[in-house]
N, C-alpha and C positions, 0 to 999 in steps of 0.2 A: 618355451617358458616366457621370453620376450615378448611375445605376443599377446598371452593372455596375460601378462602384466599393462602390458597394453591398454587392450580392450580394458580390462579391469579400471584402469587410472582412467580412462577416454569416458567409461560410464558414469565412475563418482563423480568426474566433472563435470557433467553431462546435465547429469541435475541435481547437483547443487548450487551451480550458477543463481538460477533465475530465482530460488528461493529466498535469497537475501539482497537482491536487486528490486530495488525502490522498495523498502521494508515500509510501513506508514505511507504508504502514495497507496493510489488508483486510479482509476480510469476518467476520475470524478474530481481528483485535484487530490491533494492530500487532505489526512481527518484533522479536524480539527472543532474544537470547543463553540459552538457555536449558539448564539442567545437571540431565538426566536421573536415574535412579533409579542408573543402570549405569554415571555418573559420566562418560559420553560427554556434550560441551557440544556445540549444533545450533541454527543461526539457523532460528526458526521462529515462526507467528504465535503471540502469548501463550496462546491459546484453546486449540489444540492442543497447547501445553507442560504447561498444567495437565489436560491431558486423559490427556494419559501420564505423570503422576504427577511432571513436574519441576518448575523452579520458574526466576522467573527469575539471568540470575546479570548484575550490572554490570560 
């Protein structure tokens, strides 16, 4: 019964972890509110806003 109390607590933890680790990040910077060249504003990661020449806006 230890055991698969175990195993059981080893799994929930297992993955639940990474699912609330970095919540609003990515791979790309975190999202954020960003206001284009063409003055259209687009939730997007930071990395790709400055990559299309916007910037971000608060």
């Amino acid at each position: 019964m230890k055991t698969l109390t175990t195993f059981t607590l080893a799994l929930l933890f297992a993955f639940s972890a990474p699912t609330f680790a970095g919540e609003g990040a990515s791979a790309l910077g975190p999202w954020v509110n960003c206001e284009l060249s063409n003055g259209k504003v687009d939730y997007q990661p930071l990395h790709s806003c400055t990559q299309n020449g916007g910037h971000e806006v608060l």
